[in-house]
C-alpha positions as CSV (number, residue, x, y, z in Angstrom):
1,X,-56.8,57.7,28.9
2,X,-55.6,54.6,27.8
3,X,-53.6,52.1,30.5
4,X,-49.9,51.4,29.2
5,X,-51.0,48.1,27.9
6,X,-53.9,49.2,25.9
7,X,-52.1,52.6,24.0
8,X,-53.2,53.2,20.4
9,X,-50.2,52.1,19.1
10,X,-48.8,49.5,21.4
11,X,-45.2,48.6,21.1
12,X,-46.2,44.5,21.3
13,X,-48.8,43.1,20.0
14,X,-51.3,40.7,22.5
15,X,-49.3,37.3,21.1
16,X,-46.0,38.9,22.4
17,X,-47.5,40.5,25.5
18,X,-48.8,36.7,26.4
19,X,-45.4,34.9,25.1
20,X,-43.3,37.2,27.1
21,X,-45.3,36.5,30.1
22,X,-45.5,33.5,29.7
23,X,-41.5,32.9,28.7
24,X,-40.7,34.7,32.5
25,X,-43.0,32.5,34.3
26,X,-41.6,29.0,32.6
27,X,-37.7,30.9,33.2
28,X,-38.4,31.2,37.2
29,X,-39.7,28.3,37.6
30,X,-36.9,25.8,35.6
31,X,-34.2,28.4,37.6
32,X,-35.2,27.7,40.8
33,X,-35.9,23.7,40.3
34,X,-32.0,24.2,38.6
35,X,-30.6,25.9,41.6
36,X,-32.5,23.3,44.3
37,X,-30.8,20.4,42.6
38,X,-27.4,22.1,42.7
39,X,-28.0,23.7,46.3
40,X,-26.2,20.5,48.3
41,X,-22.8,21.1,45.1
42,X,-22.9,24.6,45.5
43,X,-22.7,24.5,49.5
44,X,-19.5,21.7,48.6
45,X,-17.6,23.8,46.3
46,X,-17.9,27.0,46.9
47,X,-17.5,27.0,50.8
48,X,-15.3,30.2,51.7
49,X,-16.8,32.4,49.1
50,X,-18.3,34.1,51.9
51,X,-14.8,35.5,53.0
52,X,-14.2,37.0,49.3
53,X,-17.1,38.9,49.6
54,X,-16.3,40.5,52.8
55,X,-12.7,41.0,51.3
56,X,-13.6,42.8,48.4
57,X,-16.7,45.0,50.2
58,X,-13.9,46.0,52.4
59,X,-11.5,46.4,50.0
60,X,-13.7,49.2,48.5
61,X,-14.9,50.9,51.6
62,X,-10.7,51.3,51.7
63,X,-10.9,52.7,48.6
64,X,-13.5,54.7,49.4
65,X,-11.8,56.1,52.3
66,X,-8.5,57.0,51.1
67,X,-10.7,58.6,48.1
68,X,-12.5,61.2,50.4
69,X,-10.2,61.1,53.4
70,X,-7.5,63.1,50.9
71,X,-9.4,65.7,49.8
């Protein structure tokens, strides 16, 4: 049998296969230099975001409570 990049008819040629591959290396690279330059801003501004999280994580366990508790 043929592997899933090598079928008959293949879905994307070689030139895609390579640009594709090559577009998602290039994209996680520039990301993460992006996101180490912002890390120190990030840490400054959004400080109590933390708490949100466990708000609305425990908001929906609530929900999900009441939701099965009534039955």
């Amino acid at each position: 049998m043929y592997p899933i990049l090598l079928q008959k008819d293949p879905m994307f040629s070689t030139g895609q296969l390579i640009f594709a591959i090559l577009f998602f290396i290039a994209f996680v690279i520039i990301i993460s230099i992006m996101y180490r330059k912002d890390k120190k801003l990030h840490k400054k501004n959004y400080r109590g975001v933390f708490w949100v999280l466990i708000g609305f994580i425990g908001f929906f366990v609530l929900l999900l409570l009441i939701k099965y508790g009534l039955k």
